[in-house]
Structures are given as structure tokens and as C-alpha cells.
N, C-alpha and C positions, 0 to 999 in steps of 0.2 A: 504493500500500500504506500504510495507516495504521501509525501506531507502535506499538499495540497485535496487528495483525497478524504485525510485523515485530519483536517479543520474541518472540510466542508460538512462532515458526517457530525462532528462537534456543532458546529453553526445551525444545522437542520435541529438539533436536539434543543438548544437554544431557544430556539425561533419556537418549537413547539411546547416547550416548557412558559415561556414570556405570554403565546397567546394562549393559551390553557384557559378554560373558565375557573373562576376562583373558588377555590375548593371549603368545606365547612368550615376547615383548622382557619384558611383565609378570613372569613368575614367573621368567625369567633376575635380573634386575632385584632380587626378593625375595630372591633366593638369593646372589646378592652382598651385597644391602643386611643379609643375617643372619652374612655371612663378617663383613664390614665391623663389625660392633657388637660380634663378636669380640676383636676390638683394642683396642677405645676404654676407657682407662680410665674404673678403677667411679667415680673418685671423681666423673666428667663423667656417667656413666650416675644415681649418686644426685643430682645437682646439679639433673639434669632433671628427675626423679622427683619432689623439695621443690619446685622452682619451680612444674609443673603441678600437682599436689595446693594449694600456698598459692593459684594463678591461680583452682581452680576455687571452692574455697572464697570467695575476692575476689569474684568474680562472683555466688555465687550469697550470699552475705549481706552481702558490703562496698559501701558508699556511694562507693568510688574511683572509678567507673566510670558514674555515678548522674546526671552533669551535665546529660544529654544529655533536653531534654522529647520529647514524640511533636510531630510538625509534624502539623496538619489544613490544610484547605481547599487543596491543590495536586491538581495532574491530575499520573498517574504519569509522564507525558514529564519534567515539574519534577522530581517526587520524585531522578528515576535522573539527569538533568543535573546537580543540587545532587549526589548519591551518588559521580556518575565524579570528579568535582570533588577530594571529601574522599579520595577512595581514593587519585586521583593524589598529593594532599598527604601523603598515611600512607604510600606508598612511597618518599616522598623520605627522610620522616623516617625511614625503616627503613634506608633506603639510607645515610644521613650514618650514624647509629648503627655498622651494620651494618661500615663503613668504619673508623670510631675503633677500633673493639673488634679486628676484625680482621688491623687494626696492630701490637697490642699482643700479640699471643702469644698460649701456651697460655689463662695465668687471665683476660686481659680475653676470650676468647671465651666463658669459661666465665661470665662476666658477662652476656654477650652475649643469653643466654636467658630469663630473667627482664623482661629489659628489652624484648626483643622479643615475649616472650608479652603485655605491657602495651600496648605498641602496637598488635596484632592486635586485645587487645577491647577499647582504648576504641573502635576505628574499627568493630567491631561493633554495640556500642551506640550511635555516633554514626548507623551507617548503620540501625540497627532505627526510630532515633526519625524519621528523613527518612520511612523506610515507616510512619510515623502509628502504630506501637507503642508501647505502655507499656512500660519498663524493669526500672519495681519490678512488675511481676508476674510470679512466678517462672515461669511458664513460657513468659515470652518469654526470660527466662535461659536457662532451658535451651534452649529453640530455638537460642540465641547457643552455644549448649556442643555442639549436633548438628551446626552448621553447621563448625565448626572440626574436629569428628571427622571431619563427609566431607571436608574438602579435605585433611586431613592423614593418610587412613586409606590399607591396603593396596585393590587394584581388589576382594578378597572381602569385606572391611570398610565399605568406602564405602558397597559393594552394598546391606548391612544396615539400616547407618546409614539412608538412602535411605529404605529402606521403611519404618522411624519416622516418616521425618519428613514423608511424600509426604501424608499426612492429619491432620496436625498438629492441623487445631480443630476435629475430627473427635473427637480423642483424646486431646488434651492434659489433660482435667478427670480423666482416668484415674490421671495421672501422683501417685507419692509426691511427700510434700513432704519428703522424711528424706534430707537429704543423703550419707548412709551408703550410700543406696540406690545413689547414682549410681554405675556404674560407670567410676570414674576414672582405674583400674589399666590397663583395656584404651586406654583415653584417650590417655595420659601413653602408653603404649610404642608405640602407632599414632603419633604421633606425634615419639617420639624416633626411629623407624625411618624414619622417612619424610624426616626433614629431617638425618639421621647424617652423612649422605654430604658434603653442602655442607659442614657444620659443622666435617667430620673437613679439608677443603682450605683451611676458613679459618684451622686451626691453625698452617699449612705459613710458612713466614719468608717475606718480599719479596714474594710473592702474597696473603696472609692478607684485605689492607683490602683488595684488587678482589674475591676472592671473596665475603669479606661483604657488602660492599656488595651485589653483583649478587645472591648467597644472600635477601639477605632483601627486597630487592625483588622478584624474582620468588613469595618468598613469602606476601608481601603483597600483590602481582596475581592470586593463585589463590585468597585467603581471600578480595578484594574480590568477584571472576564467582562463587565458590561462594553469598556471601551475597546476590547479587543473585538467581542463580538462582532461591537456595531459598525467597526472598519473593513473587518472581514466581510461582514453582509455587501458595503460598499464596494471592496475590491473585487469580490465574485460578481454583483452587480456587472462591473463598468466593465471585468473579461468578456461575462456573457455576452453584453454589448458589443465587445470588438472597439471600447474605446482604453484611449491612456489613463492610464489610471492615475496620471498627475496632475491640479489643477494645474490649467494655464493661464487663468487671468486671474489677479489679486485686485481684490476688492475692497474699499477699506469704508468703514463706517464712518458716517459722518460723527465729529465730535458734538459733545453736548453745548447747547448755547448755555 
């Protein structure tokens, strides 16, 4: 079996696991995780709310994130050996973070999200550029901003997500360039529900640094599979096509007035 056969069989499973209907343990699961946000104070629920709206904004017009060029001339075996490489390295780094913060109580947990959303997409961007993408063209941004909402979305959300993204260079010239547009509301609370739960046992005293730690390593292991998936879906895409699998025109967002 070649390595290209032996993704594609991976990606198929993927793609059938993502559109799956949501199973009991799922909306069980949803219905605790809405008891649960319940509780959490607001001043954690806004903290997350500034942190992702400043994230998205970062991403789609900040230079923080920018370091990272497109790699050419490698076969994709390279591309994803260099990628498990960087991913393992961003889960470590999630995981020491993860661990400090968790130690520290209530406010360094509260810290905790900001700093972890920074982790998430430089290791985004670093993995777009290994897949031979541009960075400054906004709409490999926003692919970076789809890819984070399906791995951090509810199983009816992801589903959605999904079908944006499943024809991406298909449809992506479609896209506004009006950051207004994005919807970063549904983002930001797909997102706060999804990861409450870890976050609410990293608060807990003498447990707090093992849950973090473990919390955002594992969070960091599902954004790394979701953004390989979702590249690979792309690159089988654009073979099937018979086009290049490189963009050729960069795109750049308009900045904010």
C-alpha cells in the first residue's frame, strides 16, 4: 500500500466519523456541557469571548503569526513527517503551559486561554506553510479559522463547518473580505462549550496543573488530525481535479479602519 493510499483510507474514515449523526453519549454530553456553563462565572465566560474575538482579529490582519513561509519542492510523505514532528513539539509546549497555569488557580487559568489560543494558531500556520500554502492570503486564514471551528465545534456544528470547507478552492474567491462578516460569535461559544469542561477541573486545587496539562495536550492533538485532515481532503481534492495544488495568487485582507 502506498502512503498516498494509506491517508486516503485514513481521510475516508475521517470524513465518515465528522458526518456521522450524533450519537446519545453526543447530545447526553451537550446537555451536561450547557448544565456545566451554567456555573462558570461570567467574568471567565467574557475573558473567553475578548480572547477569541482579539485571536480572530490577530489572525486575520496581525503579522504575529506571519513567520511561517509556504515550503515547495517536498512529496507529501515529507510534508506530514516534518507536520507530526511540529505538532508533537506544540503539544508539549501546550502541555508545560497548560501545567504552570493550572497550578496557579482560578486567575492563572483564566490566563491560560489567551495563551493557549496563541499556541493553537501559530502551529496552524506553521502546519499551512509545511502544506506549501500562503499565509498572507486571507483565505488560507480563514481556512486556519474553519479548521479550528470543526475541531472545537458541537457533532451539528462541525457537520456544517465540514460542508464549507469540503470544497474550499472551489469556493473560496466567493468568500467577503469584511471581517465583520465572519461569524465569530458562533466561533468563540462553539468553542468555549466544547473545551468548559476540562477548563472548569483545571480550576479544582492539587489537581488543577495534571488536568491542564493533559487538557491542552489533548487539545492540541485534535486541532493537529483536524488540520491534517482538512489539507488532505484539499490536496486529494485539487489531484482529483488535475489542478496544482499550490495557490497562485495571494490575497491579502483589507486592514481594519
Amino acid at each position: 500500500m502506498t502512503y498516498n493510499q494509506k491517508i486516503t483510507n485514513e481521510l475516508e474514515f475521517w470524513k465518515y466519523k465528522t458526518l456521522k449523526k450524533p450519537s446519545l453519549f453526543n447530545k447526553v454530553t451537550d446537555k451536561v456541557q450547557k448544565k456545566i456553563n451554567s456555573y462558570i462565572p461570567d467574568k471567565m465566560h467574557e475573558g473567553i469571548t475578548v480572547a477569541i474575538k482579539q485571536m480572530v482579529k490577530a489572525v486575520l490582519f496581525g503579522s504575529t503569526f506571519t513567520t511561517s513561509k509556504p515550503i515547495a519542492d517536498l512529496t507529501l510523505m515529507h510534508r506530514e513527517a516534518l507536520i507530526k514532528q511540529k505538532i508533537d513539539g506544540y503539544k508539549k509546549t501546550g502541555a508545560t503551559e497548560g501545567g504552570i497555569t493550572g497550578a496557579g488557580g482560578f486567575l492563572m487559568s483564566l490566563a491560560d486561554f489567551p495563551l493557549l489560543l496563541g499556541i493553537k494558531m501559530k502551529m496552524l500556520f506553521d502546519i499551512a506553510a509545511l502544506y506549501g500554502y500562503d499565509v498572507k492570503d486571507y483565505r488560507e486564514r480563514l481556512f486556519m479559522l474553519h479548521i479550528f471551528q470543526l475541531a472545537f465545534s458541537s457533532k451539528e456544528e462541525s457537520k456544517n463547518v465540514f460542508l464549507k470547507m469540503e470544497n474550499w478552492d472551489n469556493t473560496a474567491h466567493l468568500l467577503p473580505t469584511d471581517i465583520n462578516k465572519f461569524d465569530w460569535l458562533t466561533f468563540q461559544q462553539q468553542y468555549r462549550d466544547y473545551i468548559d469542561l476540562a477548563k472548569l477541573a483545571q480550576m479544582l486545587p492539587f489537581v488543577g496543573a495534571a488536568v491542564g496539562a493533559i487538557a491542552n495536550y489533548k487539545l492540541i492533538e485534535r486541532l493537529g488530525k483536524t488540520a491534517m485532515m482538512s489539507y488532505r481532503m484539499r490536496y486529494f481534492n485539487l489531484q482529483y481535479a488535475g489542478i496544482n495544488t499550490q495557490p497562485k495568487e495571494v490575497h491579502q485582507l483589507k486592514t481594519e479602519d
